[in-house]
VOZASE-515945 format. One record per residue (C-alpha): x, y, z. Coordinates in steps of 0.1 Angstrom, whole numbers, plus 5000, padded with zeros to 4 digits. Layout:
REM residues N
XYZ ...
REM end
This chain:
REM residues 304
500050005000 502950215005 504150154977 501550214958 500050524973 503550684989 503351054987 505051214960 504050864940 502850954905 500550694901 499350354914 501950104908 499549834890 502149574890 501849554925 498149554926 498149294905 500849104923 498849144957 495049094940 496248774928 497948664957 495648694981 492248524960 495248224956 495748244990 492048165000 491247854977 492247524995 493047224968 489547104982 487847374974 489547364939 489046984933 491946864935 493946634953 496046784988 499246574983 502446605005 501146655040 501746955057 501447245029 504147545031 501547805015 498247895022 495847834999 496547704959 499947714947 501047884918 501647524896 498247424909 496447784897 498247724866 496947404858 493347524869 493747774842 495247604817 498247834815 502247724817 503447814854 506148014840 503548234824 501048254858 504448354875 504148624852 500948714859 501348704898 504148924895 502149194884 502149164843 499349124825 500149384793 499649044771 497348844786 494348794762 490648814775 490148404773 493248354794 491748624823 488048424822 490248094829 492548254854 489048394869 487148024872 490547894881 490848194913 486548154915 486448514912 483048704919 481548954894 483549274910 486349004916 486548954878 485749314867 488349424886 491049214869 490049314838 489949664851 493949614859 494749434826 493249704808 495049974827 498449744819 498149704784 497450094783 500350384778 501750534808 501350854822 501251064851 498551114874 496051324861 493551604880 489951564870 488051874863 485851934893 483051724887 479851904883 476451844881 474351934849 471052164857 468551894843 470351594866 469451824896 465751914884 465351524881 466551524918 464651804932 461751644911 461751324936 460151514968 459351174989 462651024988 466151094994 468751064964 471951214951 474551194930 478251064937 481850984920 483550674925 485250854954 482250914972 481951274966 478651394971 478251594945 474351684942 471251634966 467851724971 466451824999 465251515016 468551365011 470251685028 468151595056 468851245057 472851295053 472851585079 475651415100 477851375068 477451705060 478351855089 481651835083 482952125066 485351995039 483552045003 482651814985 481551615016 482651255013 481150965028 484350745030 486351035048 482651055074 483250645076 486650645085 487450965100 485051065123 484450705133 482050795166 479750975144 479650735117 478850395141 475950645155 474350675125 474850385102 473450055121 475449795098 478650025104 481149705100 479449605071 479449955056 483650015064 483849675044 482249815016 483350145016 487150025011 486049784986 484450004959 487250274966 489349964954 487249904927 487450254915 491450254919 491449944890 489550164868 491250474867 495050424886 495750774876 492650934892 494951254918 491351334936 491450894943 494950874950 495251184975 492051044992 493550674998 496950855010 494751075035 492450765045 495750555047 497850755069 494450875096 492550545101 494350215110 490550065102 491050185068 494650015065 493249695075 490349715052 492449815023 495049575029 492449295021 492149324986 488349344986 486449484956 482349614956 480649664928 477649994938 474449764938 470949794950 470449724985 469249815024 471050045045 470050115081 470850425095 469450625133 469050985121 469151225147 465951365150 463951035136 464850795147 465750455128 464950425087 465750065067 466050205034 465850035000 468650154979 469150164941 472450294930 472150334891 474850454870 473750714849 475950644808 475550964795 477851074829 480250844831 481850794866 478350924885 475950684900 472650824911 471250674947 467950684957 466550524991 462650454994 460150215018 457150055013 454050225021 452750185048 455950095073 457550255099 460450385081 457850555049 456550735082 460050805095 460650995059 457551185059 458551275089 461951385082 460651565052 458451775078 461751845096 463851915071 460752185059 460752355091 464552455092 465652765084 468852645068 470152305060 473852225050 474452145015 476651944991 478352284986 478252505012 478352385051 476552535081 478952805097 
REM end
């Protein structure tokens, strides 16, 4: 990680992501779990060794060695699906390694500053437009970047912090106390927090906003470290996230994250409930709230 995200580094150094993605899926697949035979007693590695991954994916062990090592500039897109059923890679799991193939095989550069990300008028009318639940738009850094006003409501704690754009990984991570108050699953959520920041470092290595953010996260929270360190990817999916807000109370919310093609990079969240339950009361509530205050803090400007 160090080496990879060292300050003054000009980029991630994909040949050890590679090296240390591919590693550690080997390292979790017993010879049971693979199918094959465990021969020779006691085993000096965890997990499959390199010969054994080779043969799973029909490859030469010199060329795997390759691969582990952290090149995969030649490696053609029916040797990655073998080397993915070999490792029984998930879908992020196998994204990702194309992700870092792709990135190989590109031209190198230096790290690059994206423009500031903004938000197009109509993408924010579409927002405002959805009155009864919460939703905004993000980056793959978890920069909030647009909201209406429910969602302001709803995210009050995270935007409490002054730092524009807020981000929900730096609310995760660094102000820990805050975060475990006001998302219930918070070990799930620091899981998968890590993970899609890891998924967005395979798709664009030379991302300065992504880099600086992992060298901040890397050097202030020894949770983060750990998390990191695992080599976990996320894809953003639908699902339920609990959170205690403040002033209501408890809200299970269905989530659809939904990447939006004509922005690439952005994914649109929106959380609802069914009708009728105690979390649609909770928001109609929070939507009276959120009404009756003067001021809320926003995606750009923060409560003095």
């Amino acid at each position: 990680m160090d080496r990879a995200y060292g300050e003054g580094v000009t980029t991630i150094d994909l040949r050890t992501e590679i090296k240390e993605f591919l590693s550690s899926r080997r390292a979790r697949i017993t010879p049971e779990r693979a199918g094959l035979s465990a021969y020779g007693g006691k085993r000096r590695v965890k997990g499959l060794r390199r010969e054994e991954v080779a043969l799973l994916a029909g490859v030469s062990v010199d060329y795997y060695v390759r691969m582990e090592r952290g090149s995969l500039t030649g490696a053609s897109d029916g040797v990655l699906d073998a080397l993915a059923s070999a490792l029984q890679l998930d879908e992020a799991e196998r994204d990702h390694l194309f992700h870092l193939a792709r990135q190989s095989r590109a031209p190198g550069g230096p790290r690059r500053r994206r423009p500031a990300a903004t938000v197009r008028p109509a993408l924010q009318q579409v927002l405002d437009a959805l009155t009864d639940a919460p939703a905004w738009i993000c980056n793959g850094r978890y920069d909030v970047l647009a909201m209406n006003h429910l969602a302001r409501a709803l995210y009050s704690p995270v935007l409490a912090d002054t730092r524009r754009p807020a981000n929900t990984a730096r609310f995760v991570y660094l102000d820990p106390e805050a975060a475990k108050t006001f998302f219930v699953d918070y070990d799930r959520i620091v899981c998968d927090v890590a993970a899609k920041l890891r998924m967005e470092a395979g798709r664009n290595p030379h991302d300065e906003e992504l880099i600086a953010l992992v060298g901040e996260l890397s050097t202030r929270s020894e949770l983060f470290r750990q998390r990191w360190a695992s080599q976990d990817v996320r894809l953003h999916r639908s699902g339920r996230k609990r959170v205690h807000h403040p002033v209501v109370g408890r809200l299970d919310l269905d989530v659809e994250s939904l990447e939006m093609p004509a922005e690439p990079g952005l994914l649109l969240n929106v959380y609802t409930a069914p009708a009728g339950t105690a979390t649609a009361d909770g928001l109609a509530l929070l939507a009276s709230w959120a009404a009756s205050q003067e001021k809320l803090a926003t995606e750009t400007q923060a409560l003095s």
